[in-house]
Jmol script that loads the backbone (N, CA, C; Angstrom):
load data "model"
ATOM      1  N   UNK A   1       3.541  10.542   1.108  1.00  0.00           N
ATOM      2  CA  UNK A   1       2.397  11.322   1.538  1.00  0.00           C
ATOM      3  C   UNK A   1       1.812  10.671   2.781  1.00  0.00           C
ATOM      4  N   UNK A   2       1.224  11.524   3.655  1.00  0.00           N
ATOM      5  CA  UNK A   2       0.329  11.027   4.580  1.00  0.00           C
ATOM      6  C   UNK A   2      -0.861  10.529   4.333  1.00  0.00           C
ATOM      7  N   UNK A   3      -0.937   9.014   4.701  1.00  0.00           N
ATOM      8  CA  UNK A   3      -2.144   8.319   4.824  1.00  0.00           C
ATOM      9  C   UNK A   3      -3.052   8.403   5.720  1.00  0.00           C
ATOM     10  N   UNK A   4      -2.582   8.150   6.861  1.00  0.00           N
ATOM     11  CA  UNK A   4      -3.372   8.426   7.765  1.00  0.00           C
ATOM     12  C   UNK A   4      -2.527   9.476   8.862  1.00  0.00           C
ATOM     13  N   UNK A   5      -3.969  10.607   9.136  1.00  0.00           N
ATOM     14  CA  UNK A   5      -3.396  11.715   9.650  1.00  0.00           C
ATOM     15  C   UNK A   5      -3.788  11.227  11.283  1.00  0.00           C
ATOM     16  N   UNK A   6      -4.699  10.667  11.477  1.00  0.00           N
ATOM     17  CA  UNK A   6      -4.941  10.361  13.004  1.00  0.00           C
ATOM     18  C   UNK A   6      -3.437  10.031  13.618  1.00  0.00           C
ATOM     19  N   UNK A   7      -2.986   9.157  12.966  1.00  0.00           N
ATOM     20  CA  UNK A   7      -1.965   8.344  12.972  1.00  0.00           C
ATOM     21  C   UNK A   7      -0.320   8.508  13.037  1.00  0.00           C
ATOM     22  N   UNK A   8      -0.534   9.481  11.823  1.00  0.00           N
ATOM     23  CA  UNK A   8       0.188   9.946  11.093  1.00  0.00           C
ATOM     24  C   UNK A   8       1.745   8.822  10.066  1.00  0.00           C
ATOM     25  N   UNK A   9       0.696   8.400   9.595  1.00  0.00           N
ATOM     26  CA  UNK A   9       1.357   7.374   8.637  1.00  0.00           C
ATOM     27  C   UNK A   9       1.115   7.541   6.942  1.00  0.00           C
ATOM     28  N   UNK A  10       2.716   7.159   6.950  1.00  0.00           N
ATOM     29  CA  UNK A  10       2.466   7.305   5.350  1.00  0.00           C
ATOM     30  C   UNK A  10       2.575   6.053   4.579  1.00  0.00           C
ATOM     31  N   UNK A  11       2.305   6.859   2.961  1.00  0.00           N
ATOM     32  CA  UNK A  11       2.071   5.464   1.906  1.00  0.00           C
ATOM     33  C   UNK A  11       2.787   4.333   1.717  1.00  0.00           C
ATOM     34  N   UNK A  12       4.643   5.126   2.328  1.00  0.00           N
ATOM     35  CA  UNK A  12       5.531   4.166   2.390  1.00  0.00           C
ATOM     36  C   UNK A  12       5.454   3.010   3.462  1.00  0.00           C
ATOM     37  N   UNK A  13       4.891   3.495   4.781  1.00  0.00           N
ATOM     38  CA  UNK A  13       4.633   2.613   5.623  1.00  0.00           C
ATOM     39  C   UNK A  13       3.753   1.805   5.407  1.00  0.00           C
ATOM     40  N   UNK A  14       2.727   1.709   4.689  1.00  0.00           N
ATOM     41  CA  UNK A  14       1.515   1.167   3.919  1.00  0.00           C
ATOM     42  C   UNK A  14       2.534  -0.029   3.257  1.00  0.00           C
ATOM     43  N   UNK A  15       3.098   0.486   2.304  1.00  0.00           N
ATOM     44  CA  UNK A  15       3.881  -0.328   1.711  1.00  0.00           C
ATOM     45  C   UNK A  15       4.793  -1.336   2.311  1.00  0.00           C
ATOM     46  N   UNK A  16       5.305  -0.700   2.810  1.00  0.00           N
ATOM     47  CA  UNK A  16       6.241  -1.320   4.146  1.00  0.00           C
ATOM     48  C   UNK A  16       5.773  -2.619   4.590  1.00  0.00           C
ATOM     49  N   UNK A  17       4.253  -2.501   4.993  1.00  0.00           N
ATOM     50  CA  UNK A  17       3.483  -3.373   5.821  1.00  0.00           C
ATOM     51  C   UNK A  17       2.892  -4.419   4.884  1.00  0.00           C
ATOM     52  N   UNK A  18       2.473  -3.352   3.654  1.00  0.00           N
ATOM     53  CA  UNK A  18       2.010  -4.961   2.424  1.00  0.00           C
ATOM     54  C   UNK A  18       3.347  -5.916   2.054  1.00  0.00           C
ATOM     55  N   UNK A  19       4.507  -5.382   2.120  1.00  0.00           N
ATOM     56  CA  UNK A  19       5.535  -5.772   1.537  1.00  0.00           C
ATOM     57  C   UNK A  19       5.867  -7.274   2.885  1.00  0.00           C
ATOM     58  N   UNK A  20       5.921  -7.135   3.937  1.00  0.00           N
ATOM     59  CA  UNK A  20       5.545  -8.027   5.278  1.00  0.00           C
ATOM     60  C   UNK A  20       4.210  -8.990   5.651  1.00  0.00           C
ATOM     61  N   UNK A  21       3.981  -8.647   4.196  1.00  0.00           N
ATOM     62  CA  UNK A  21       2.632  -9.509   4.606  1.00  0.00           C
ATOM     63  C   UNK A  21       1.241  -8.873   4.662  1.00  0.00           C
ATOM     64  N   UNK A  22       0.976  -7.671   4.852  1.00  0.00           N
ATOM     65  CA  UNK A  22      -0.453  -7.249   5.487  1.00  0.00           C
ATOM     66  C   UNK A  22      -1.182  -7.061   4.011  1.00  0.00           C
ATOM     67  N   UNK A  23      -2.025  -7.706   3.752  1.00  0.00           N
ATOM     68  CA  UNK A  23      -2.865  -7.522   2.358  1.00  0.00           C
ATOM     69  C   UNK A  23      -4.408  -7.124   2.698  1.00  0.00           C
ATOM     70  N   UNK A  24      -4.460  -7.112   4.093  1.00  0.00           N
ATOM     71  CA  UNK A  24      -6.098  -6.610   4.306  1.00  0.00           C
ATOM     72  C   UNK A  24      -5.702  -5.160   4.875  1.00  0.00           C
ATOM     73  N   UNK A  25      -7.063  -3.794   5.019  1.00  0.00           N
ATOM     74  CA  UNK A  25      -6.895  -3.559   5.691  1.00  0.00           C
ATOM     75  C   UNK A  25      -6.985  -3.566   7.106  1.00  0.00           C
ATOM     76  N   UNK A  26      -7.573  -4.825   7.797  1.00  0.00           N
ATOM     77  CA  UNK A  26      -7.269  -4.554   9.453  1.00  0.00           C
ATOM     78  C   UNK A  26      -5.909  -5.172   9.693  1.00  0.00           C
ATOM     79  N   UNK A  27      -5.220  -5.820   8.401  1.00  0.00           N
ATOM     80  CA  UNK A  27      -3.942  -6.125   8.668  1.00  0.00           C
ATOM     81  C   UNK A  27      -2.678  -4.823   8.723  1.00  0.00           C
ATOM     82  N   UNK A  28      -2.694  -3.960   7.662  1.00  0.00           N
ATOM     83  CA  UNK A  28      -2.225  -2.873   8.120  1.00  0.00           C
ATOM     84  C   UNK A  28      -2.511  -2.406   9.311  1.00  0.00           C
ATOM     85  N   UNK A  29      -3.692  -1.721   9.664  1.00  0.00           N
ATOM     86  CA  UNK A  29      -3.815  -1.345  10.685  1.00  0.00           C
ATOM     87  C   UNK A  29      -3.288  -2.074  12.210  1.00  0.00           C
ATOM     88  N   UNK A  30      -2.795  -3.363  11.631  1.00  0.00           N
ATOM     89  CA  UNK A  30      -2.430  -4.350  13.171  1.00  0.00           C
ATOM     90  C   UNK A  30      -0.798  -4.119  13.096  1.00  0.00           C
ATOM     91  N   UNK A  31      -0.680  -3.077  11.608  1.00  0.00           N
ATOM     92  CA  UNK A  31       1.018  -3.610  11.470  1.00  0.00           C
ATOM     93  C   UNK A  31       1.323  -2.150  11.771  1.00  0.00           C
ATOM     94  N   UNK A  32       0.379  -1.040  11.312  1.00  0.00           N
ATOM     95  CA  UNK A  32       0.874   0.118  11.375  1.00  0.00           C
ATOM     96  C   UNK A  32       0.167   1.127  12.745  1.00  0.00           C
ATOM     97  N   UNK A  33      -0.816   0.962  12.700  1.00  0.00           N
ATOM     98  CA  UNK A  33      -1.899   1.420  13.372  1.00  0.00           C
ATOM     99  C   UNK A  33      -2.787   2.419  12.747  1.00  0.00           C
ATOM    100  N   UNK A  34      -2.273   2.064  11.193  1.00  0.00           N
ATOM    101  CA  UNK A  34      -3.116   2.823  10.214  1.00  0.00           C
ATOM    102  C   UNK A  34      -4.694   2.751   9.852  1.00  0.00           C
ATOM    103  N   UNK A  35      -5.938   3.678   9.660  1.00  0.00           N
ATOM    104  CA  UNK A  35      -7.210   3.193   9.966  1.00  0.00           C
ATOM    105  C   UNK A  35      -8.089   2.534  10.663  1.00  0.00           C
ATOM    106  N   UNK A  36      -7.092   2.827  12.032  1.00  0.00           N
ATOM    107  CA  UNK A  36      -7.613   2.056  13.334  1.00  0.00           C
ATOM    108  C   UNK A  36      -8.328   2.901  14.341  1.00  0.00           C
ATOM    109  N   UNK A  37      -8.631   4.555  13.648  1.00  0.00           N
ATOM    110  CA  UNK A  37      -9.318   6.166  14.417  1.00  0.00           C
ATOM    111  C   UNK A  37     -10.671   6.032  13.805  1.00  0.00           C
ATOM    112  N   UNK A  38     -10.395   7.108  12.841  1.00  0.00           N
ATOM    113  CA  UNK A  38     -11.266   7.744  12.203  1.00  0.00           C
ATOM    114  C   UNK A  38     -12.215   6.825  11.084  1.00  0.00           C
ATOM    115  N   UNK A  39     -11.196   6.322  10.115  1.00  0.00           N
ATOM    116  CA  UNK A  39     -11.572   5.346   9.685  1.00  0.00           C
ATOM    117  C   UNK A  39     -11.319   6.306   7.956  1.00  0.00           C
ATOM    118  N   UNK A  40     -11.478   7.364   7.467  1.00  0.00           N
ATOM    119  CA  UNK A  40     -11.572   8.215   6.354  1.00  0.00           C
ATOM    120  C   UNK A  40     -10.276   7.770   5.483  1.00  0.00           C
ATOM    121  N   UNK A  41      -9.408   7.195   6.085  1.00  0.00           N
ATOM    122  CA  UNK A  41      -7.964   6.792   5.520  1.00  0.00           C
ATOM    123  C   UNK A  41      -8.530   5.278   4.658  1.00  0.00           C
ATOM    124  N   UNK A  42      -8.959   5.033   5.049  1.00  0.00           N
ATOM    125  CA  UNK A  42      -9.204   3.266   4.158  1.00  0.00           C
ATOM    126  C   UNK A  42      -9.790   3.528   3.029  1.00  0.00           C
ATOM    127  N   UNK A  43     -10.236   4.346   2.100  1.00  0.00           N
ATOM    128  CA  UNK A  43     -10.206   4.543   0.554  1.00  0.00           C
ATOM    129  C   UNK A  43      -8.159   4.387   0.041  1.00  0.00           C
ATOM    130  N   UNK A  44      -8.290   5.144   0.899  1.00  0.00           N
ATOM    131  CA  UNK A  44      -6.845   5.560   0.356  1.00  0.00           C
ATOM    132  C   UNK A  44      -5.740   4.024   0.801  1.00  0.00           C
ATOM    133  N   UNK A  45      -5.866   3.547   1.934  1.00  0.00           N
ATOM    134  CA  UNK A  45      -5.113   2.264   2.027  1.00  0.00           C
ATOM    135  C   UNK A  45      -5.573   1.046   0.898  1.00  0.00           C
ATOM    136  N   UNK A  46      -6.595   1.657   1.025  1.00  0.00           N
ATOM    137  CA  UNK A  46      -7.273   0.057  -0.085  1.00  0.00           C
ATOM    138  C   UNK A  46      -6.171   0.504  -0.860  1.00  0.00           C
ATOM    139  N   UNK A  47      -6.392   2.034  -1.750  1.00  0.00           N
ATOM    140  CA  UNK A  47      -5.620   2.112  -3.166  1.00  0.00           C
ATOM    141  C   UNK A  47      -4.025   1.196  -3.301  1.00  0.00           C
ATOM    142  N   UNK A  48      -3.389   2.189  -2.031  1.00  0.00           N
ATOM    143  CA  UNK A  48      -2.444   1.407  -1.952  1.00  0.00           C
ATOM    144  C   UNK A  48      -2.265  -0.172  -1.622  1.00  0.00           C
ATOM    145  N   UNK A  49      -3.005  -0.751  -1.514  1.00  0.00           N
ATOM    146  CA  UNK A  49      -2.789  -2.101  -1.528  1.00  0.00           C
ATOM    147  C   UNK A  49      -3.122  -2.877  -2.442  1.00  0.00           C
ATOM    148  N   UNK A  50      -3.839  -2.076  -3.745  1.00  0.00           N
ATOM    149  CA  UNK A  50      -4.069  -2.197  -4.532  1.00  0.00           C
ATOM    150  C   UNK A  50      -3.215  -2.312  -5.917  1.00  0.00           C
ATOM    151  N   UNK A  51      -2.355  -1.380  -5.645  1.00  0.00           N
ATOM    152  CA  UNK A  51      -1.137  -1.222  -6.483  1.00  0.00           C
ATOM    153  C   UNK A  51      -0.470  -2.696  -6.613  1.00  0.00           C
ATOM    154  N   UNK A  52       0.202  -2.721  -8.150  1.00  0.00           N
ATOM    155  CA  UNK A  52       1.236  -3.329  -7.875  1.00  0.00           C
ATOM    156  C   UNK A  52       2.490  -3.351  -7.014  1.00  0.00           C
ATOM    157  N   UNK A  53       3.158  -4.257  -6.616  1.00  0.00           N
ATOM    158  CA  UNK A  53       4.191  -3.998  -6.159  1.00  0.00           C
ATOM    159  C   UNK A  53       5.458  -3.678  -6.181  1.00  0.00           C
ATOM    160  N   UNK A  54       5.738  -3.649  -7.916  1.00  0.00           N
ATOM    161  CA  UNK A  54       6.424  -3.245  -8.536  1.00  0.00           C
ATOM    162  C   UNK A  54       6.545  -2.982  -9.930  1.00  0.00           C
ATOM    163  N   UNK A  55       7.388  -2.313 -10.938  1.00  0.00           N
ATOM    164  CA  UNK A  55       7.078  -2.357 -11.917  1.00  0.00           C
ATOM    165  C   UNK A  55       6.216  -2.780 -13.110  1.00  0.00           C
ATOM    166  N   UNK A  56       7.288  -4.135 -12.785  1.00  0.00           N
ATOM    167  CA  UNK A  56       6.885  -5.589 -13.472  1.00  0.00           C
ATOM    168  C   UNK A  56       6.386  -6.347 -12.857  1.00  0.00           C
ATOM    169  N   UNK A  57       5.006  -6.525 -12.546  1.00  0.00           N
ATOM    170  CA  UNK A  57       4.140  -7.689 -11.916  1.00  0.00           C
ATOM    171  C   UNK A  57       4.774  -8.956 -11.977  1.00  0.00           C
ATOM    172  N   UNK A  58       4.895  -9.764 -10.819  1.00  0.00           N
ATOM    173  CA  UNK A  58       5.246 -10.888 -10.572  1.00  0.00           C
ATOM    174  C   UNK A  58       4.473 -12.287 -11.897  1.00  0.00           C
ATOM    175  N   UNK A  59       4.572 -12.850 -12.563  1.00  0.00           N
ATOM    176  CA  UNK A  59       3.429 -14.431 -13.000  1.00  0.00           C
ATOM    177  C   UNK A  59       2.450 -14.363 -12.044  1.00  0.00           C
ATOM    178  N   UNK A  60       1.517 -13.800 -12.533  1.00  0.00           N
ATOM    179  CA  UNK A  60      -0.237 -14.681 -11.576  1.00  0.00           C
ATOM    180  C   UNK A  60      -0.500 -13.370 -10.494  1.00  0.00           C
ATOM    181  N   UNK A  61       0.439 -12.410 -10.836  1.00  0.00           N
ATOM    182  CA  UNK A  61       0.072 -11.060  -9.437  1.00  0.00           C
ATOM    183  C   UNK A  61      -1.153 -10.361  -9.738  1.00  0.00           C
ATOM    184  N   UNK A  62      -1.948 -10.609  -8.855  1.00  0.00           N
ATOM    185  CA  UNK A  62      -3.595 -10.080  -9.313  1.00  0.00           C
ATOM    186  C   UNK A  62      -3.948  -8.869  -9.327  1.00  0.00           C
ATOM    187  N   UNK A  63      -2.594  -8.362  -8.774  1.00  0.00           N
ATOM    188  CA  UNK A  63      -3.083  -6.780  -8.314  1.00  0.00           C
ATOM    189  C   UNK A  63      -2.123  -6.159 -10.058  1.00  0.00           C
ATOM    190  N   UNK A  64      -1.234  -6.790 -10.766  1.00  0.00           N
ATOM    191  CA  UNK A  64      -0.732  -6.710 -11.917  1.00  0.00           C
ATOM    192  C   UNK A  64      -1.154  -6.618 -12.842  1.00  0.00           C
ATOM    193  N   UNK A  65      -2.318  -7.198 -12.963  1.00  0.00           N
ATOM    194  CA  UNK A  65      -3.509  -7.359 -14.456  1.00  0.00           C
ATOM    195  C   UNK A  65      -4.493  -6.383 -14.273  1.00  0.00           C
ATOM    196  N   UNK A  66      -4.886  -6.243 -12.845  1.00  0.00           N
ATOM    197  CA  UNK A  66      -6.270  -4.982 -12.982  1.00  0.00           C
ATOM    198  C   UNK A  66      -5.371  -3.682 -12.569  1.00  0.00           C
ATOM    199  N   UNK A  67      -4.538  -3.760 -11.713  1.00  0.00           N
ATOM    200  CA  UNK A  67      -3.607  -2.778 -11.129  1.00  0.00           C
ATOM    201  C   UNK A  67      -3.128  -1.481 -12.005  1.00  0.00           C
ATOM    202  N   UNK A  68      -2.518  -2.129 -13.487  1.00  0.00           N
ATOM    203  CA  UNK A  68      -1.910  -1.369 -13.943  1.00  0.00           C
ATOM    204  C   UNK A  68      -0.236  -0.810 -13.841  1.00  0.00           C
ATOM    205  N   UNK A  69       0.199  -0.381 -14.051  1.00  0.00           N
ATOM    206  CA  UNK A  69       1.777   0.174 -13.902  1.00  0.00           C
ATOM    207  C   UNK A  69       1.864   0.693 -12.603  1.00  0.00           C
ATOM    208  N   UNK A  70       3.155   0.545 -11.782  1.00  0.00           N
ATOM    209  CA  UNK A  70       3.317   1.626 -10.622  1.00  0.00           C
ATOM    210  C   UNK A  70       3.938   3.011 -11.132  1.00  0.00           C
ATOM    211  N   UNK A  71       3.324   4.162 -10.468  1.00  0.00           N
ATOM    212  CA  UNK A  71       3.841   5.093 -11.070  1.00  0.00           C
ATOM    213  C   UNK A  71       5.141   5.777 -11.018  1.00  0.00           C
ATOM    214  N   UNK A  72       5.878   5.966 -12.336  1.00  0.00           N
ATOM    215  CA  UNK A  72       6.747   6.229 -12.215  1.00  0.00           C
ATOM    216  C   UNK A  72       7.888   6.917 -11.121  1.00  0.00           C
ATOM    217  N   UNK A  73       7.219   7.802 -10.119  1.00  0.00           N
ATOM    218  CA  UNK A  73       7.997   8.595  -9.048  1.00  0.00           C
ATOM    219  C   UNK A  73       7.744   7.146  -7.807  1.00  0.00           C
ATOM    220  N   UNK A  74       7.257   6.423  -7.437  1.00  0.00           N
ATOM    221  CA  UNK A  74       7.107   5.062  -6.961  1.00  0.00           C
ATOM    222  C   UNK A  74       8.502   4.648  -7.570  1.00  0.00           C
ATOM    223  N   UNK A  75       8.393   3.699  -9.007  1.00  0.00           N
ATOM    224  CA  UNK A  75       9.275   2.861  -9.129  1.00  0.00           C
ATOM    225  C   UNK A  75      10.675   3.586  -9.246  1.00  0.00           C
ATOM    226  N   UNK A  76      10.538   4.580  -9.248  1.00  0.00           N
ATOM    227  CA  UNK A  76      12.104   4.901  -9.536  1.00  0.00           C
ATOM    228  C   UNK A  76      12.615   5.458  -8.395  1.00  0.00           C
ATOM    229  N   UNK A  77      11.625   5.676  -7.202  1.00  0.00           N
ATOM    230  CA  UNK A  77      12.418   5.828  -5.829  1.00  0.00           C
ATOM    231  C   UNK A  77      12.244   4.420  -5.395  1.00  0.00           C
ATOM    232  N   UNK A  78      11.840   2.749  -5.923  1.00  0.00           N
ATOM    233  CA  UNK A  78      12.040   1.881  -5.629  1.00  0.00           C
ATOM    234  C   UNK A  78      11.047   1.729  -4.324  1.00  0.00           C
ATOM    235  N   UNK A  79      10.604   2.295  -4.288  1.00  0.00           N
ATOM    236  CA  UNK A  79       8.779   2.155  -3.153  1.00  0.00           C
ATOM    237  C   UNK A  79       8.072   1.022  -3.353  1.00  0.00           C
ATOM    238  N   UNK A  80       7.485   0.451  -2.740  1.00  0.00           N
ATOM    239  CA  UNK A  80       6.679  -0.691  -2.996  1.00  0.00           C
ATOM    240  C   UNK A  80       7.271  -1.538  -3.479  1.00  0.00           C
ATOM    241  N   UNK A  81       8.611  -2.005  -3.665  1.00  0.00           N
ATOM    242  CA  UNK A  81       8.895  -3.566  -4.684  1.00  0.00           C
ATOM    243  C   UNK A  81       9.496  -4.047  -3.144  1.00  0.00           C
ATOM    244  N   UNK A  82       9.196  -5.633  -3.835  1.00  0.00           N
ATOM    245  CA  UNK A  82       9.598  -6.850  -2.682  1.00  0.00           C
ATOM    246  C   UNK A  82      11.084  -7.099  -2.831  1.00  0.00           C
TER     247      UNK A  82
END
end "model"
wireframe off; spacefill off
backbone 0.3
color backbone group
């Protein structure tokens, strides 16, 4: 899906960019140029950076314990894992 429409970036690229490192959002935005317009997209980047990163949370993954499961159409197109 499209994250940011200024932009026109999606969740995978979001991912893409947490998966490289970017865990803030002005770090996405330095990786993607995502929420660097309008600004209405950063509910929605937080979420995604929020997510786990995969299924099965890593030992000690913080986003794993409050996060919850990735959702199924995620893990089984293999989206978001490191």
């Amino acid at each position: 899906m499209i994250v940011c429409v200024c932009r026109g970036i999606s969740d995978r690229s979001v991912r893409e960019a947490r998966a490289r490192g970017a865990r803030t959002l002005d770090a996405v935005g330095t990786a993607t140029g995502a929420g660097t317009d309008c600004g209405c997209c950063h509910d929605t980047i937080a979420r995604v950076l929020a997510e786990p990163c995969r299924a099965e949370p890593c030992a000690g993954c913080p986003r794993g314990a409050a996060g919850g499961a990735v959702p199924r159409r995620i893990a089984a197109a293999g989206e978001g894992t490191l």
